[in-house]
N, C-alpha and C positions, 0 to 999 in steps of 0.2 A: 654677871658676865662669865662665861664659861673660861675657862684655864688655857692655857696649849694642852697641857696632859690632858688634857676631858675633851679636847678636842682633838688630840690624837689616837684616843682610846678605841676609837672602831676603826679605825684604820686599821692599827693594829691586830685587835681581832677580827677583822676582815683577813689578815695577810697570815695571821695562826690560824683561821679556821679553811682556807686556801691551801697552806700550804701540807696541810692535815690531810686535803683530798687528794691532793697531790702524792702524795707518799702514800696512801691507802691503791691509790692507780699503779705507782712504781711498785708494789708488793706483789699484784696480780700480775703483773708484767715480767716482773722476774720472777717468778715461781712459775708460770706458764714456760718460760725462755729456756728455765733450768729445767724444768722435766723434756722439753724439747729438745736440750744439749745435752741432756745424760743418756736419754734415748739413740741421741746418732753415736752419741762417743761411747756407750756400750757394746752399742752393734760392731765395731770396730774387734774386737774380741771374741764372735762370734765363730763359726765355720761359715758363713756366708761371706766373709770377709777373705777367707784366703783367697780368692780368685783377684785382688788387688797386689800392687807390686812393691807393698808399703809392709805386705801381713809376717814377712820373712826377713829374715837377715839382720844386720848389725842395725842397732838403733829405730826397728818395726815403725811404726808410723809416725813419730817420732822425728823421721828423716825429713818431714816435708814442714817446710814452715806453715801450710794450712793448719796441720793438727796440732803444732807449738799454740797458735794462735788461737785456737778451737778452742784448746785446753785451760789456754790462758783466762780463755771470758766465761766458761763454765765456772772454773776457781773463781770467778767477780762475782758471778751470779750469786754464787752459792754464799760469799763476802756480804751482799747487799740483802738475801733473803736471814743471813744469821745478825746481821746489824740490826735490821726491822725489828726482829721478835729479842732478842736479848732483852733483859730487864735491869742488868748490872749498868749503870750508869758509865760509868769507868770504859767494860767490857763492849759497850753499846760505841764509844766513840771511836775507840781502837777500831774497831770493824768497818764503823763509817768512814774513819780515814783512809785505813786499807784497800776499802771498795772505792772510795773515787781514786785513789791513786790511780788502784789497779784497772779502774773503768777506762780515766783516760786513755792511760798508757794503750790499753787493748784497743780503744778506737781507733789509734795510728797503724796498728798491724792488720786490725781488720781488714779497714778500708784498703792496705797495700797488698794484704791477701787478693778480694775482689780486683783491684784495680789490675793487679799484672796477672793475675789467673788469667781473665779473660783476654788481656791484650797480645800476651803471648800466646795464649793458646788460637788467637785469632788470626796471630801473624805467622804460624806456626805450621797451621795445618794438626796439631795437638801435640807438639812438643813439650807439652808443661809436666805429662804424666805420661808422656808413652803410648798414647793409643784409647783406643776406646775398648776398655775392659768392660767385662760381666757385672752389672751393676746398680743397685737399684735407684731408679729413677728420680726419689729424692734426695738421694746425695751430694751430688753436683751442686745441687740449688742450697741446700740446708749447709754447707762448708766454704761455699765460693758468691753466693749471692743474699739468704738469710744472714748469715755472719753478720755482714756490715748493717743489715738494714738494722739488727738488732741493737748496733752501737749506735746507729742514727738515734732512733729511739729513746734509749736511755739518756742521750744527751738532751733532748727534747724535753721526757717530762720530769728530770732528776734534775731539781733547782739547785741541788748542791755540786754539781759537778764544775770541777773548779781549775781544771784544766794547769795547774801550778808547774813551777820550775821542774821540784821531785820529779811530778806524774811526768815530761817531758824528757829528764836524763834515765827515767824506767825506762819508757820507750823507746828510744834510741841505747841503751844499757842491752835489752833484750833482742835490739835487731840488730848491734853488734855479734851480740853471744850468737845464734843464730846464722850468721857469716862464718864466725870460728867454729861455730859444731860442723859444719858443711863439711870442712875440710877434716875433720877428724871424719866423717862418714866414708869420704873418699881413703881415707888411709886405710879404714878397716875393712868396707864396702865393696871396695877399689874401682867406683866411680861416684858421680855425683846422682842424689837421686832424679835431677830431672835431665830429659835429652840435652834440652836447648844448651845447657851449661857443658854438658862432655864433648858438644861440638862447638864450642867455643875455645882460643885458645887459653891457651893455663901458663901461667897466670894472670894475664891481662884480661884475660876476657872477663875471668872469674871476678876479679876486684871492679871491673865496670859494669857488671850485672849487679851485684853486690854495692857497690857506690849508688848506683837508679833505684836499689829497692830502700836501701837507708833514707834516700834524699826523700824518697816517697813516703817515708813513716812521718818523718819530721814537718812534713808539707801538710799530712793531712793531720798530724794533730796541732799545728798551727790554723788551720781548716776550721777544726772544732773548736778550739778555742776563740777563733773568731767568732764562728755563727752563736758558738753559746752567751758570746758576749753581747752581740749585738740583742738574744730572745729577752737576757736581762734586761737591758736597757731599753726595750720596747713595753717591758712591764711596769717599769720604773726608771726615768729619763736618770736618776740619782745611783743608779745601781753600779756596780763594780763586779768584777767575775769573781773577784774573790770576796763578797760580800760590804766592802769599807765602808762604798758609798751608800750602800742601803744603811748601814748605824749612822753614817752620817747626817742621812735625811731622816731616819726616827730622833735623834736626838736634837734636831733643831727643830722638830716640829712641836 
């Protein structure tokens, strides 16, 4: 009669040699992302860039929580592409920690980048940036639309992503900071860098715009951590988002 361990032996190596391909797809994935996101966030530096209203003044592009946010998941990428190849076992977790923290955390800003970019700029007539400047045609999409699809993604085929308390008080840590940089912008600046906020009044309006974008971070990475909960537990009825429930069904098997 065969054992539980001999009977749970391919399972196993079913779920190691799975989870192998998995992470061989999330390498491609983010090394495609990062050359993608080093490319816009370079061009940013450029002389094609002064004709935006972000390339001058206190705090350059910087001022707009898209490029905080940009910035943020290029730093992930580049986390999740040095986690991969590292050989230092030690140096290999540290990084993998660091990249889900930092992935989660960025999928809440992402998605609240996309979400209010468009909403306001829809309700707005284009109050989000001031106008329709000289620009090339992939930018818009590759900072206010790619963004989020890219953290869709990552949440999709990264089975580690774990969406934890940390990864949660980052993202709301960051899109407080983010609130308070605002106001230091406006002190040196001496306005805010998007219309919609300098025609609002100060400081009520500021804290209730500011209040909708927070509420929006914390929404959509409870968002994520739902859906990623549920792709586990379609994989495995026993699965947990922070892994429990999957040792716990290896171990009774």
């Amino acid at each position: 009669m065969r054992t539980r361990a001999q009977t749970a032996e391919p399972q196993l190596i079913e779920e190691a040699s799975r989870f192998l391909r998995r992470s061989d797809v999330a390498f491609v994935f983010h090394f495609i992302a990062f050359i993608m996101y080093a490319r816009v966030w370079v061009w940013h530096t450029t002389p094609a860039a002064l004709a935006l209203p972000g390339s001058s003044g206190f705090g350059w592009f910087f001022r707009y929580l898209t490029f905080w946010s940009y910035t943020l998941q290029l730093l992930q990428l580049s986390l999740c592409i040095l986690a991969r190849i590292s050989k230092n076992r030690k140096r290999k977790y540290a990084l993998g920690r660091a990249a889900d923290r930092l992935s989660c955390a960025a999928f809440g800003l992402a998605n609240t980048v996309t979400a209010m970019f468009y909403a306001v700029e829809n309700s707005t007539q284009g109050l989000v940036e001031g106008g329709k400047n000289d620009r090339p045609w992939w930018l818009a999409a590759s900072v206010h639309s790619l963004n989020s699809g890219v953290a869709w993604i990552d949440l999709i085929i990264v089975e580690e992503r774990s969406f934890s308390g940390k990864s949660r008080h980052l993202a709301l840590v960051l899109a407080v900071s983010y609130a308070l940089w605002l106001l230091v912008v406006r002190q040196y600046y001496g306005k805010f860098p998007y219309p919609v906020l300098n025609k609002l009044p100060f400081p009520m309006g500021y804290c209730a715009f500011m209040s909708v974008g927070i509420a929006l971070v914390a929404i959509s990475f409870e968002l994520g951590k739902f859906v990623k909960l549920s792709l586990l537990q379609k994989q495995d009825p026993g699965s947990s988002i922070n892994g429990r429930g999957r040792e716990k069904v290896q171990k009774q098997s």
